[in-house]
The first five atom37 places (N, CA, C, CB, O) and aatype in JSON, in Angstrom:
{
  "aatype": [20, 20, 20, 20, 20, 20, 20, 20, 20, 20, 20, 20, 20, 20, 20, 20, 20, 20, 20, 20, 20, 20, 20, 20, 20, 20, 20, 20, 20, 20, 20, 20, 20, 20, 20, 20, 20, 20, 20, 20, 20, 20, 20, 20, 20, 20, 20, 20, 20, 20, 20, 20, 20, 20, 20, 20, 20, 20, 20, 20, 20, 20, 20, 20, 20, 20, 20, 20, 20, 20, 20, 20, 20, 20, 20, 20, 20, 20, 20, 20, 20, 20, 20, 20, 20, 20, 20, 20, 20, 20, 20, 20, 20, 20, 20, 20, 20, 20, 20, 20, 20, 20, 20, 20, 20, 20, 20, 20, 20, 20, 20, 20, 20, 20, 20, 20, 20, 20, 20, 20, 20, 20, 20, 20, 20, 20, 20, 20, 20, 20, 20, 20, 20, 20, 20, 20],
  "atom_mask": [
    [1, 1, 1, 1, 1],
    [1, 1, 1, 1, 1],
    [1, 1, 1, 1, 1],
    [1, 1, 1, 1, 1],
    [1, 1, 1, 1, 1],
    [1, 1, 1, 1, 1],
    [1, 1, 1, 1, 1],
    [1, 1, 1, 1, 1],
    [1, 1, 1, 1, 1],
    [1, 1, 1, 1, 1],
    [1, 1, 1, 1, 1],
    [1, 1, 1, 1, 1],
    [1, 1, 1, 1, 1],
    [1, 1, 1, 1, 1],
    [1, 1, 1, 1, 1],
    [1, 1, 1, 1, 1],
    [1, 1, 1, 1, 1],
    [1, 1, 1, 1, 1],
    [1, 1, 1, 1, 1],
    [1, 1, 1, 1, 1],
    [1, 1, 1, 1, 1],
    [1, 1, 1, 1, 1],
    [1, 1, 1, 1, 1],
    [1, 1, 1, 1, 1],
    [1, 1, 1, 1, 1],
    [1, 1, 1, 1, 1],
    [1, 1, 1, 1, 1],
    [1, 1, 1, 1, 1],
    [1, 1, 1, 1, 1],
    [1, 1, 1, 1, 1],
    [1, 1, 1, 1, 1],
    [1, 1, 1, 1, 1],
    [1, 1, 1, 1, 1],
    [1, 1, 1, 1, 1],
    [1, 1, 1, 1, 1],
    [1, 1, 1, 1, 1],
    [1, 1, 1, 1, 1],
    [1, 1, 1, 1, 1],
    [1, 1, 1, 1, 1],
    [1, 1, 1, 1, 1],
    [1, 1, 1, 1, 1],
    [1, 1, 1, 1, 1],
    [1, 1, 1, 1, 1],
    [1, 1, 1, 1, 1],
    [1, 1, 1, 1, 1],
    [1, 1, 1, 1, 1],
    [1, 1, 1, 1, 1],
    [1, 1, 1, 1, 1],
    [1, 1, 1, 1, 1],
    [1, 1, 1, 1, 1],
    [1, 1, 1, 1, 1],
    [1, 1, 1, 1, 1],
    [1, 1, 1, 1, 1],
    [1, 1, 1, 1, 1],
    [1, 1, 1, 1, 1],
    [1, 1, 1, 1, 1],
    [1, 1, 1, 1, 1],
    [1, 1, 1, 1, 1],
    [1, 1, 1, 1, 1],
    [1, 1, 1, 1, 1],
    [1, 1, 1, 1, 1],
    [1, 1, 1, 1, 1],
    [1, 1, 1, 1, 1],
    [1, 1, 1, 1, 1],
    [1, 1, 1, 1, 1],
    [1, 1, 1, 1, 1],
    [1, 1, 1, 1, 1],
    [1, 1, 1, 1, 1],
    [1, 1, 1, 1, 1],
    [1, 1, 1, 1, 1],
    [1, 1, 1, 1, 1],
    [1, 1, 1, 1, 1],
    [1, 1, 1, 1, 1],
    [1, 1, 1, 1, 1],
    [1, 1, 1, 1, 1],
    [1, 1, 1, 1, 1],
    [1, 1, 1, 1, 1],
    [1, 1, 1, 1, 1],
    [1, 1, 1, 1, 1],
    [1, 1, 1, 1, 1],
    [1, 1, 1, 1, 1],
    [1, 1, 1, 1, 1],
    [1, 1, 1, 1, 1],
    [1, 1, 1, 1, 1],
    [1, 1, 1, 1, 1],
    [1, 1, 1, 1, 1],
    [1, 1, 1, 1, 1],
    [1, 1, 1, 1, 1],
    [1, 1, 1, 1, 1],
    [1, 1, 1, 1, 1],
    [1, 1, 1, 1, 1],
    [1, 1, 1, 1, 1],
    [1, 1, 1, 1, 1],
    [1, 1, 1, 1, 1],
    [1, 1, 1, 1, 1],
    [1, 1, 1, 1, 1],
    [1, 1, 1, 1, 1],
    [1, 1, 1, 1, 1],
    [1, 1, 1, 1, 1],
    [1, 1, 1, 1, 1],
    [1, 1, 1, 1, 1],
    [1, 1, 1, 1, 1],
    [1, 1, 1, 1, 1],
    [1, 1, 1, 1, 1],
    [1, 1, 1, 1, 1],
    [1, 1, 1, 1, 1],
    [1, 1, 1, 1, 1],
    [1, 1, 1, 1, 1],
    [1, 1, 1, 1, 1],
    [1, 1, 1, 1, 1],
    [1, 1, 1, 1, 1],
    [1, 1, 1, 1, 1],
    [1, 1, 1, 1, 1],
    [1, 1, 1, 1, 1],
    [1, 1, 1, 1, 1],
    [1, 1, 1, 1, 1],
    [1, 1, 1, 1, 1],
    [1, 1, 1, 1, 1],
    [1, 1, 1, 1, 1],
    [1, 1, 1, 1, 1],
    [1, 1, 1, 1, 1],
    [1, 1, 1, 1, 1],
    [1, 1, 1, 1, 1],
    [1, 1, 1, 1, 1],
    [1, 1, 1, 1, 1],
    [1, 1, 1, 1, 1],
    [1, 1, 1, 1, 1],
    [1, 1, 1, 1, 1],
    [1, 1, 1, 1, 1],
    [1, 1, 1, 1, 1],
    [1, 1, 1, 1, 1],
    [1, 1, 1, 1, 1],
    [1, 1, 1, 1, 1],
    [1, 1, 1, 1, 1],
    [1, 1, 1, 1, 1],
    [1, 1, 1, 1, 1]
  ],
  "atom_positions": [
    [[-16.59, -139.27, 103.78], [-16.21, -140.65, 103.9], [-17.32, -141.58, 103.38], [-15.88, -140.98, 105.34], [-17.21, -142.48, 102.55]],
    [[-18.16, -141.25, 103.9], [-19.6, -142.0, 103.3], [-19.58, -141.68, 101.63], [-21.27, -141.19, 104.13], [-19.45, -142.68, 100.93]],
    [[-19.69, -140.53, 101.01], [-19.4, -140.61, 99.52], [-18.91, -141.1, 99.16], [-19.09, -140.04, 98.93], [-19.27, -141.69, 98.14]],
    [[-17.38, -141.3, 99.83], [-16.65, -142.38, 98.99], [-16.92, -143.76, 99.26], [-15.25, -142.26, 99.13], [-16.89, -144.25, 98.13]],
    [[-17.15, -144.63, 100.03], [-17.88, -145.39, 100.6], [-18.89, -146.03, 99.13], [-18.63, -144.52, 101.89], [-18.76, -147.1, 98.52]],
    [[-19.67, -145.13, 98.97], [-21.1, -145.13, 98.01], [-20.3, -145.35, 96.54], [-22.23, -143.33, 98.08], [-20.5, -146.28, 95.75]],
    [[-19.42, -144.35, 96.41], [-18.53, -144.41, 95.2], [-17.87, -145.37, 94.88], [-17.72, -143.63, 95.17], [-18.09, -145.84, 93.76]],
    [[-16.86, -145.96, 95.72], [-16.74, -147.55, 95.61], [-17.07, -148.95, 95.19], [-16.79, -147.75, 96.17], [-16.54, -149.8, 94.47]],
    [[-18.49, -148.84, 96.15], [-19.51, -149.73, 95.81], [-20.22, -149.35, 94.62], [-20.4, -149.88, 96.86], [-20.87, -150.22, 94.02]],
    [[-20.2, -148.34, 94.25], [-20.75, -148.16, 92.7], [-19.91, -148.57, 91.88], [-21.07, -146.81, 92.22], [-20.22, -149.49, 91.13]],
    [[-18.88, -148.12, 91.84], [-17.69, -148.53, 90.39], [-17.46, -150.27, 90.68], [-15.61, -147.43, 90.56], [-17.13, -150.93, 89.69]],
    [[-17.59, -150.92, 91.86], [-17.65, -152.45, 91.94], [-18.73, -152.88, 91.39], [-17.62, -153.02, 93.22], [-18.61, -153.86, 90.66]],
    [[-19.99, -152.32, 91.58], [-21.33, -152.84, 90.82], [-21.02, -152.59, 89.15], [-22.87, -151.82, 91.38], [-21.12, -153.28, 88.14]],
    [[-20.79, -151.86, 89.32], [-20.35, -151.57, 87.33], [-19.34, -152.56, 87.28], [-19.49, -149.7, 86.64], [-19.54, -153.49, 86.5]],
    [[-18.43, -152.56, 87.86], [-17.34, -153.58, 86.95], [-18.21, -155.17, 87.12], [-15.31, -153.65, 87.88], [-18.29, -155.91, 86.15]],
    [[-18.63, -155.42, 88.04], [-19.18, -156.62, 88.13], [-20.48, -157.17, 87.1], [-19.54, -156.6, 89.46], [-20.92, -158.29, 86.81]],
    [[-20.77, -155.97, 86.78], [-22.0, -155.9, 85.68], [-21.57, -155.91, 84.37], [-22.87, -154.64, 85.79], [-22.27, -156.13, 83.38]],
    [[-20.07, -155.58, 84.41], [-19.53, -155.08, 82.82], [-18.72, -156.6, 83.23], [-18.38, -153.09, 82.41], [-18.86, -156.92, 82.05]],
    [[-18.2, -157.47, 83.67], [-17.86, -158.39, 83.66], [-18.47, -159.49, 83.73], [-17.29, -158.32, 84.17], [-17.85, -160.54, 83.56]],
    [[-20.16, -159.47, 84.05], [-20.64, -160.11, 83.95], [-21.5, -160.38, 81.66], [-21.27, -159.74, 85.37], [-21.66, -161.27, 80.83]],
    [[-21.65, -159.4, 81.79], [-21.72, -159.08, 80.33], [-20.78, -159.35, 79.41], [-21.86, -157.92, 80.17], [-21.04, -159.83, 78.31]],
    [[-19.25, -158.94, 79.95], [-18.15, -159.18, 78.97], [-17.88, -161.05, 78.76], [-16.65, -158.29, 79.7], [-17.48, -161.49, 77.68]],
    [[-18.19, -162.0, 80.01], [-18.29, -163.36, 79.65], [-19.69, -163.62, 78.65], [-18.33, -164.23, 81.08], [-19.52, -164.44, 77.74]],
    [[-20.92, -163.03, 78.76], [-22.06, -163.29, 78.47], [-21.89, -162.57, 76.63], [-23.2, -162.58, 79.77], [-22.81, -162.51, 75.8]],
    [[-20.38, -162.08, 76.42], [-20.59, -161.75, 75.05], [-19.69, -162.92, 74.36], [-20.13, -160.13, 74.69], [-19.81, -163.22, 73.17]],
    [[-18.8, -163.53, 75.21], [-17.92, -164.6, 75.15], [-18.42, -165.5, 74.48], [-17.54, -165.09, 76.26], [-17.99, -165.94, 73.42]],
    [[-19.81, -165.98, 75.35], [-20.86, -167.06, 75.78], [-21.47, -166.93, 74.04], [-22.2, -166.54, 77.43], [-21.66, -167.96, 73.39]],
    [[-21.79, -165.2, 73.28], [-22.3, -165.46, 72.1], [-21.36, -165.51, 70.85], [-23.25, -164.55, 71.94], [-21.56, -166.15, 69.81]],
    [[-20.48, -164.86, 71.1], [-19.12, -165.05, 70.38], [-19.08, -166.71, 69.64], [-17.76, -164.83, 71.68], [-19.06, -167.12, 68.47]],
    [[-19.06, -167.49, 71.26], [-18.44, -168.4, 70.59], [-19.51, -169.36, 70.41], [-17.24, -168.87, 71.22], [-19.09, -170.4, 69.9]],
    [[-20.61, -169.36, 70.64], [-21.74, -169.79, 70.08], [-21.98, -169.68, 68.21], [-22.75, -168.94, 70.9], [-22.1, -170.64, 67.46]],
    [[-21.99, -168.56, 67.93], [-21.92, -167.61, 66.57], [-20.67, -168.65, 65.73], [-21.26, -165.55, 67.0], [-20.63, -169.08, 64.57]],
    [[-19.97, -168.75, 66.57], [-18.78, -168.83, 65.4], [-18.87, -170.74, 65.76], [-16.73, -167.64, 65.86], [-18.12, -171.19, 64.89]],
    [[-19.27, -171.66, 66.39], [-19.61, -172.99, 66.29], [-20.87, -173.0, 65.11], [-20.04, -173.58, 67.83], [-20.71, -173.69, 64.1]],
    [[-21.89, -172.35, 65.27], [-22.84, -172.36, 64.52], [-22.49, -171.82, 63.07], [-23.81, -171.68, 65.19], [-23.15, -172.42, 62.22]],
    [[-21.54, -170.74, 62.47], [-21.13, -170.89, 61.39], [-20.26, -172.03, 60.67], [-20.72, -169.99, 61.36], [-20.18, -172.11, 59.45]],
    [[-19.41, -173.17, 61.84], [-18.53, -174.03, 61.31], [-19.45, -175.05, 61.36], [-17.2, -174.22, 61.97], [-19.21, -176.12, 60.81]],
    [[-20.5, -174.84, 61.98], [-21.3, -176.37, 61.52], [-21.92, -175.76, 60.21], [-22.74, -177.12, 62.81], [-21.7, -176.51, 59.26]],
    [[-22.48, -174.87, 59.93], [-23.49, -174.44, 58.65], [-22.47, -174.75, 57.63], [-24.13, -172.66, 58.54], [-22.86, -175.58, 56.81]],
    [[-21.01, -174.22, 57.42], [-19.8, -174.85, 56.59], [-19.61, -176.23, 56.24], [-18.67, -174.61, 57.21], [-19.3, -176.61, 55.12]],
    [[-19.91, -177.35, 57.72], [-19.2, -178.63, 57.3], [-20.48, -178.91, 56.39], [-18.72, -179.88, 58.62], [-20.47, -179.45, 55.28]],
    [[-21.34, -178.54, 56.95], [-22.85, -179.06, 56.43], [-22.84, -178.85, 54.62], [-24.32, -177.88, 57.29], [-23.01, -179.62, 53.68]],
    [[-22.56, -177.34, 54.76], [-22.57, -177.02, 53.35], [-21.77, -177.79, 52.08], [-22.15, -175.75, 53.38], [-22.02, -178.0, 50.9]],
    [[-20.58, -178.12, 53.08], [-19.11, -178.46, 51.86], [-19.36, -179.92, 51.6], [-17.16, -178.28, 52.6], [-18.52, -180.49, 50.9]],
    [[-20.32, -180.56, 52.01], [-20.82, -181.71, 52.44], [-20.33, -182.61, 51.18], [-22.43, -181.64, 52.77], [-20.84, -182.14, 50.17]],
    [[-19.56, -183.68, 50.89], [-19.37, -183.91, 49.25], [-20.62, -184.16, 48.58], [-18.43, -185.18, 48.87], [-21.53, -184.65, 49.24]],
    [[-20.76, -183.96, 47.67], [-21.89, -184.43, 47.03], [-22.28, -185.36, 46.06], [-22.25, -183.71, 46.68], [-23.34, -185.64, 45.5]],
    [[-21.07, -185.78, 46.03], [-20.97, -187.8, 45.73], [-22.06, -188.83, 46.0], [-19.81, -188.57, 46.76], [-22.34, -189.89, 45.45]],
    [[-22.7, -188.01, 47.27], [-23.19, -188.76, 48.18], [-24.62, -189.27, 47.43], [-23.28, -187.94, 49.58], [-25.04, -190.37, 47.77]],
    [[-25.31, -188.58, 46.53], [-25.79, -188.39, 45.79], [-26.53, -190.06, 45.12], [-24.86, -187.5, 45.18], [-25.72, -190.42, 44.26]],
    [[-27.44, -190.9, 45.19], [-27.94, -191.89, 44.39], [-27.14, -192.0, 43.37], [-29.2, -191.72, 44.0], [-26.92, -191.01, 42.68]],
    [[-26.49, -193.33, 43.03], [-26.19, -193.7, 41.81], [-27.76, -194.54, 40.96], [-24.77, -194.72, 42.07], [-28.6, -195.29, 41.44]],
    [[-27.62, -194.02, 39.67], [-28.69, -195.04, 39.15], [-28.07, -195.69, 38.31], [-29.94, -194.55, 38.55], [-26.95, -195.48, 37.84]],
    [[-29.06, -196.79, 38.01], [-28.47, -198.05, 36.97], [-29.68, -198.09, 35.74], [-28.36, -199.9, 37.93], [-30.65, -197.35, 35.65]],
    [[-29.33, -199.04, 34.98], [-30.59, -199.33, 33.93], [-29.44, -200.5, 33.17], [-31.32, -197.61, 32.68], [-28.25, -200.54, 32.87]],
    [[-30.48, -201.26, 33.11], [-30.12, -202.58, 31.58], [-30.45, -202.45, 29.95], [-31.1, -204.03, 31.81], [-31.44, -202.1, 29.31]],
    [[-29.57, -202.76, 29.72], [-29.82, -202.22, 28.35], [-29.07, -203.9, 27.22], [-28.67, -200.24, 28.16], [-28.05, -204.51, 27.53]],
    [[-29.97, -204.22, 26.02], [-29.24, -204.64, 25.44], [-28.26, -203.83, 24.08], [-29.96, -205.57, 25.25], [-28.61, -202.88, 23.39]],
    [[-27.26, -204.42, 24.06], [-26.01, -203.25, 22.42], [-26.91, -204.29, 21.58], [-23.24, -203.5, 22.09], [-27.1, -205.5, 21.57]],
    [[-27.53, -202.67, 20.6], [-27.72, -202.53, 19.62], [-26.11, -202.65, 18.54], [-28.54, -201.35, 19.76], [-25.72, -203.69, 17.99]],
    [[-25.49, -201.41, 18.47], [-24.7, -201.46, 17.88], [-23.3, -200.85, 18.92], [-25.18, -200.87, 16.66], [-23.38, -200.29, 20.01]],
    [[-21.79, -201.3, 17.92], [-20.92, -201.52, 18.88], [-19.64, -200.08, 18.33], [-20.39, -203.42, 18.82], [-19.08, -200.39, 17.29]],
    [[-19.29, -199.0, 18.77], [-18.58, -198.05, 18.39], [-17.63, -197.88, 19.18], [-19.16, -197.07, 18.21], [-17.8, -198.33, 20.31]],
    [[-16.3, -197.19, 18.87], [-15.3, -196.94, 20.12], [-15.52, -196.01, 20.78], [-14.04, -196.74, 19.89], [-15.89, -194.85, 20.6]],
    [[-15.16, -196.88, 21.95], [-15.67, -195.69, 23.35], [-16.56, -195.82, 23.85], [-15.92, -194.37, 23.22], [-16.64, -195.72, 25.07]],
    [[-17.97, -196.2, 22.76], [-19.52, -196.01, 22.87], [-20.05, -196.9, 22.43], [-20.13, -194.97, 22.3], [-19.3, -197.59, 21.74]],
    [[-21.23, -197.31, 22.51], [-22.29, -197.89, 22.08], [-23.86, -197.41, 22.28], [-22.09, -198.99, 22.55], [-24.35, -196.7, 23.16]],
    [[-24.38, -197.96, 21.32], [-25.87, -197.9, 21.74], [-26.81, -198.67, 21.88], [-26.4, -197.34, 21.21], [-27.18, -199.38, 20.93]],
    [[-27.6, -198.71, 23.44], [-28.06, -199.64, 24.01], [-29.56, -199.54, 23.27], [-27.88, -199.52, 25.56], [-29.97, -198.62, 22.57]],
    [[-30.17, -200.64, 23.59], [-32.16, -200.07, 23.75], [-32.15, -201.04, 25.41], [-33.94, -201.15, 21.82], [-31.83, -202.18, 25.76]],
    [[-32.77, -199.58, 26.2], [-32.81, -200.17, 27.3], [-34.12, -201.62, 27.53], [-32.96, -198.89, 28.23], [-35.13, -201.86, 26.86]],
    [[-33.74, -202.08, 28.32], [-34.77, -203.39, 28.67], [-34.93, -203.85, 30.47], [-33.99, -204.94, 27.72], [-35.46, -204.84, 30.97]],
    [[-34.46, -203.08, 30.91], [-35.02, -202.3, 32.62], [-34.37, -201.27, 32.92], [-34.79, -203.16, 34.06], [-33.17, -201.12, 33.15]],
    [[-35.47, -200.33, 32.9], [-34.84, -198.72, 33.51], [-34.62, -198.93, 34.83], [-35.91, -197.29, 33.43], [-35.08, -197.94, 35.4]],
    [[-34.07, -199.84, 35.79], [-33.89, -200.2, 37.07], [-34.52, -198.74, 38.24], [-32.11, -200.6, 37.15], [-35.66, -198.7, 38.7]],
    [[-33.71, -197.95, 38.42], [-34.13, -196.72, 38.99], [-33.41, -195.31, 38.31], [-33.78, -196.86, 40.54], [-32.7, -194.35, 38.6]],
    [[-34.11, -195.89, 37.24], [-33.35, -194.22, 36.32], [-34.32, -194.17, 35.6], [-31.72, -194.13, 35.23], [-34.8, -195.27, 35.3]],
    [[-35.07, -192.75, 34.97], [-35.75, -192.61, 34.41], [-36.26, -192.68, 32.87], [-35.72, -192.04, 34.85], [-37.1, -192.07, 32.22]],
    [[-35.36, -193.69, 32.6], [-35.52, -193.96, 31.11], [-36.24, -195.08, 31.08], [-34.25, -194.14, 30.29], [-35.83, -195.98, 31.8]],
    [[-37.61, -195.36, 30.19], [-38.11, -196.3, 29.62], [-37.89, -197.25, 29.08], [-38.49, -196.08, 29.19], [-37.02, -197.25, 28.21]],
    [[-38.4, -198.1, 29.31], [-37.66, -199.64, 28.49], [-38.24, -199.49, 26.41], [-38.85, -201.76, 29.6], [-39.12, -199.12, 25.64]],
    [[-37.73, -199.73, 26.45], [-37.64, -199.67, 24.84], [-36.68, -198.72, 23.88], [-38.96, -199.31, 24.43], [-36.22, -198.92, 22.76]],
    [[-36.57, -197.39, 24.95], [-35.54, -196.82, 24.92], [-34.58, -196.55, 24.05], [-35.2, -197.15, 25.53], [-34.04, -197.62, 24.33]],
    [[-33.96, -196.16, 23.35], [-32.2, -196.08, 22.82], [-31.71, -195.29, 23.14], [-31.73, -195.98, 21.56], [-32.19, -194.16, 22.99]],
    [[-30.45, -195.49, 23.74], [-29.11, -194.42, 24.49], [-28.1, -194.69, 23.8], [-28.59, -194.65, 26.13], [-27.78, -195.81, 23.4]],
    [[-27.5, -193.63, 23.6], [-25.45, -193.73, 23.38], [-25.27, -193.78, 24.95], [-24.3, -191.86, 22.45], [-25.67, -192.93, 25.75]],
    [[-24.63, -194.89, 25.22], [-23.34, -195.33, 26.28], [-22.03, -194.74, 26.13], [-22.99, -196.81, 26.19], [-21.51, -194.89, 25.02]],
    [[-21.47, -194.19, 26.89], [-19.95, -193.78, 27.14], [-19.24, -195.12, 27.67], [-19.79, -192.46, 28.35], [-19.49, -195.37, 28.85]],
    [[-18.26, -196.18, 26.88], [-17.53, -197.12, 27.27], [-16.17, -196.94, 27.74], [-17.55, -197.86, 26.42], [-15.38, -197.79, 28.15]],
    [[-15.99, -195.43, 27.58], [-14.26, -195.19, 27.87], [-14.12, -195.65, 29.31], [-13.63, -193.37, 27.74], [-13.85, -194.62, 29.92]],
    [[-14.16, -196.5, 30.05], [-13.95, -196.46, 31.48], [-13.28, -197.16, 32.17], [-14.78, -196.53, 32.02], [-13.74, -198.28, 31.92]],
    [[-12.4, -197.29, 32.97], [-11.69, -198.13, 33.14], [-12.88, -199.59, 33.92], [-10.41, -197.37, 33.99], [-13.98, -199.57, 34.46]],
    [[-11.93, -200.64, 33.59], [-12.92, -202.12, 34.03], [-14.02, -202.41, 33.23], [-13.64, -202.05, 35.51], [-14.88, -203.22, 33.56]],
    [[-14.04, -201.72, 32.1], [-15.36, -202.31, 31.21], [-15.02, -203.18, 30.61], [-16.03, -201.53, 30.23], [-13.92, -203.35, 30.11]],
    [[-16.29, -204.17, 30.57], [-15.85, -205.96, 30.1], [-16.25, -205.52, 28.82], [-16.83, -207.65, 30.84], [-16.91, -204.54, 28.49]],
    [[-15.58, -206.74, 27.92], [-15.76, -206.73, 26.24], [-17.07, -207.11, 26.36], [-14.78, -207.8, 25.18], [-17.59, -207.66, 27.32]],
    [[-17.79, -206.64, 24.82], [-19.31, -206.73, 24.86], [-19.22, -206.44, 23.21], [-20.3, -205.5, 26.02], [-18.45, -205.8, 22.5]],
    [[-20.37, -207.21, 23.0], [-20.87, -207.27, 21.33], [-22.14, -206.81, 21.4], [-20.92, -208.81, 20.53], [-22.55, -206.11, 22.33]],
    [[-22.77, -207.13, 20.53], [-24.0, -206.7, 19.84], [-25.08, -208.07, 19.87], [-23.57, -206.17, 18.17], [-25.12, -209.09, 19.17]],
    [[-25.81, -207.65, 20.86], [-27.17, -208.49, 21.53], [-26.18, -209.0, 23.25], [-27.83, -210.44, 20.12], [-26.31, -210.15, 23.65]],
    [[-25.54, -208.26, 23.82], [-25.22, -208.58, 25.28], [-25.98, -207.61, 25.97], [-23.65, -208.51, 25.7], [-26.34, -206.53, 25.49]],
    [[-26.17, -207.95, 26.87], [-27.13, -206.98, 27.84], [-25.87, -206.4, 28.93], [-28.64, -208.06, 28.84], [-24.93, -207.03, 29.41]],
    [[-26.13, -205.42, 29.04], [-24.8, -204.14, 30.18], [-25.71, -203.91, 30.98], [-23.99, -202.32, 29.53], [-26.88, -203.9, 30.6]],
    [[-25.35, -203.65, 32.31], [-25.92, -202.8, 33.61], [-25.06, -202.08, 33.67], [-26.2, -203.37, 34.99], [-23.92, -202.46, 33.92]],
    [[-25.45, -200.56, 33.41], [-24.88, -199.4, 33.15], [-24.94, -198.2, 34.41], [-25.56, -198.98, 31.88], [-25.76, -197.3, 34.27]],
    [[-24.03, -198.23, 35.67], [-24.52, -197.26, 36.7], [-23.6, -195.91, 36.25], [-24.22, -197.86, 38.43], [-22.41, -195.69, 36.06]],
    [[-24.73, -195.2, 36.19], [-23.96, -193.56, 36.0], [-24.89, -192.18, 37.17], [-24.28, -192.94, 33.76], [-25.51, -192.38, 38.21]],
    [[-24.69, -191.17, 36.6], [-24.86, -190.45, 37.73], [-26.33, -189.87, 36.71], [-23.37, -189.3, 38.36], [-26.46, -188.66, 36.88]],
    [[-27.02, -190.25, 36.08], [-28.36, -189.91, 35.73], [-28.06, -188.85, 35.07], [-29.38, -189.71, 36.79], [-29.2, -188.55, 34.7]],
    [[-27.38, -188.02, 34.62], [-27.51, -186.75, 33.48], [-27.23, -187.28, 32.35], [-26.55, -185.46, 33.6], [-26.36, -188.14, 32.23]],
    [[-28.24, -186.63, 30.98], [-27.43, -187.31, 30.04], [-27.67, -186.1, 28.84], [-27.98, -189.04, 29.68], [-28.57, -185.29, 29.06]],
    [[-27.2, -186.03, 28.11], [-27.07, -184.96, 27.0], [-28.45, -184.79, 26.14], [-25.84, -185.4, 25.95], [-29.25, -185.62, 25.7]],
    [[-28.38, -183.41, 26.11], [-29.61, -183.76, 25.4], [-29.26, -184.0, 23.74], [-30.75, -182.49, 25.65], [-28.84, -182.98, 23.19]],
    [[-29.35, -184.96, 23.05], [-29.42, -185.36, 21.67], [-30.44, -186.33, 21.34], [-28.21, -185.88, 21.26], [-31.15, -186.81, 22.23]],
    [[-30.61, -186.76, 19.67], [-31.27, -187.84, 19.97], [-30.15, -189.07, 19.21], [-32.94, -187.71, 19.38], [-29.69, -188.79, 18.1]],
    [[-29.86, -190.08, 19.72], [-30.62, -190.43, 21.15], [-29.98, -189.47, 22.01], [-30.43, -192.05, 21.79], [-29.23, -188.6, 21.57]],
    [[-30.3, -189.63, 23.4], [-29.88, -189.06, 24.65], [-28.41, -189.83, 24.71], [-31.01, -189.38, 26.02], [-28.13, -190.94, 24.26]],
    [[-27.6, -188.93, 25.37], [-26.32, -189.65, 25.72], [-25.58, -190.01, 27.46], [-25.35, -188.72, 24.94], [-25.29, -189.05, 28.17]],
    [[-25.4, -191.01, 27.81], [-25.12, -191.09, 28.8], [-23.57, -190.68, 29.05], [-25.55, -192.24, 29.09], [-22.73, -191.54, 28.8]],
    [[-23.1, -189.35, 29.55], [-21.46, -189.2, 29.41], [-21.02, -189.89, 30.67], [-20.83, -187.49, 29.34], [-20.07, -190.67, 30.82]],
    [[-22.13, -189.34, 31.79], [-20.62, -190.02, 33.1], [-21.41, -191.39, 34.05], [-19.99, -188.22, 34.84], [-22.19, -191.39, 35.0]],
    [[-20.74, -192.5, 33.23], [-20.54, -193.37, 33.73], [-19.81, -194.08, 34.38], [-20.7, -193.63, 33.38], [-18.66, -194.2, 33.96]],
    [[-20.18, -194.76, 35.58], [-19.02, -195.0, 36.96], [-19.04, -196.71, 36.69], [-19.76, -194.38, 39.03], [-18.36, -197.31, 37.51]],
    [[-19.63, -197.44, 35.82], [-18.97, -199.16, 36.12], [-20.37, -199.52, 34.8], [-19.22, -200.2, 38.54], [-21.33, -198.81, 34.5]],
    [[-20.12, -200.35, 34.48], [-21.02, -201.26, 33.38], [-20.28, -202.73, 34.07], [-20.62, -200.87, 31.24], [-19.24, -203.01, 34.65]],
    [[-21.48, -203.42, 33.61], [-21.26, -205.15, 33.7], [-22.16, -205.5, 32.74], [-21.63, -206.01, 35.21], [-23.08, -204.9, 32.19]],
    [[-21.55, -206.97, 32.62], [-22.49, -207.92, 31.89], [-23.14, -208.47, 32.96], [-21.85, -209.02, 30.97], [-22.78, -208.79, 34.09]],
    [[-24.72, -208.52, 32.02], [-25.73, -209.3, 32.6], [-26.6, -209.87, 31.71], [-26.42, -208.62, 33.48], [-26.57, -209.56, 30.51]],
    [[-27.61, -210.89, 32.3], [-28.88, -211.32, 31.78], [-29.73, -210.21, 31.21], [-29.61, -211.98, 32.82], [-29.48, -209.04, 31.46]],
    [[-30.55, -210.52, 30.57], [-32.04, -210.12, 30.31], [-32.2, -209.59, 31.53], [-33.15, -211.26, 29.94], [-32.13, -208.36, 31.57]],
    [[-32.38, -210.13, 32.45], [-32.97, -209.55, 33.87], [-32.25, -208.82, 34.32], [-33.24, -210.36, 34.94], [-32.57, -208.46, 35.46]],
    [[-31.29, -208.35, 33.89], [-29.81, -207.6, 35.19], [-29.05, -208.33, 36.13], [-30.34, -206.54, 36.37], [-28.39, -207.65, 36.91]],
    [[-28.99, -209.7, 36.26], [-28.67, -210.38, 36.91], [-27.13, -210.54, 36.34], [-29.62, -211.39, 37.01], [-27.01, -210.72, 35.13]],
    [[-25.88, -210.46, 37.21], [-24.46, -210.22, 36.51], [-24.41, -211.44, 36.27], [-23.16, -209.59, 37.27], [-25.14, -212.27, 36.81]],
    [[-23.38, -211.73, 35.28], [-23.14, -212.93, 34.59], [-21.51, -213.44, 34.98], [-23.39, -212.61, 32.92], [-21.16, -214.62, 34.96]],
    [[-20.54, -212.16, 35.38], [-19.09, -212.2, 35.33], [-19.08, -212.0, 37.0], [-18.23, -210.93, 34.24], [-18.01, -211.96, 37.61]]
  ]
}
């Protein structure tokens, strides 16, 4: 009677130990799998988010689609003032522009390597001053 007694209380200590463990794998389970859906949102993150840069430039000369500027403030893009770029004009909302108008040109900073350099993806141009100051 006493053996079984002992036997009892043993297989209750085990289940209580294996149930205490079986929540405590729960507990990493679902820890594991929050910590992979945050590392995901994190990752898929858009990357739009990304600095736009600008630069002023006055048109040199005037082509379809394109032009080419000589810049006259690299605002926060790494091109030098004195500069010459091909501009991409295909875009929707680009104002008419001649030859000696100054453009503020925001694109996403890559530009081809040629010479000149080419700016392909551009997100808005305006007219401005000498200074970058918009005019429209």
């Amino acid at each position: 009677m006493i053996e079984n007694l002992v036997k009892v209380c043993y297989t209750i200590a085990i289940h209580k130990n294996l149930a205490k463990r079986g929540r405590f794998m729960k507990k990493i389970v679902t820890l594991l799998l929050s910590l992979v859906c945050l590392i995901a949102l994190v990752a898929c993150n858009a990357k739009d988010d990304k600095e736009k840069v600008y630069f002023v430039g006055k048109v040199i000369e005037v082509y379809e689609g394109r032009c080419l500027l000589e810049v006259t403030n690299n605002g926060n893009q790494g091109i030098a003032s004195g500069d010459v770029v091909v501009v991409n004009t295909s875009i929707e909302n680009c104002p008419t522009y001649a030859v000696g108008d100054f453009l503020r040109i925001e694109c996403d900073g890559t530009m081809a390597l040629s010479y000149p350099p080419q700016i392909l993806r551009v997100y808005d141009i305006d007219k401005t001053d000498a200074m970058g100051n918009s005019i429209e």
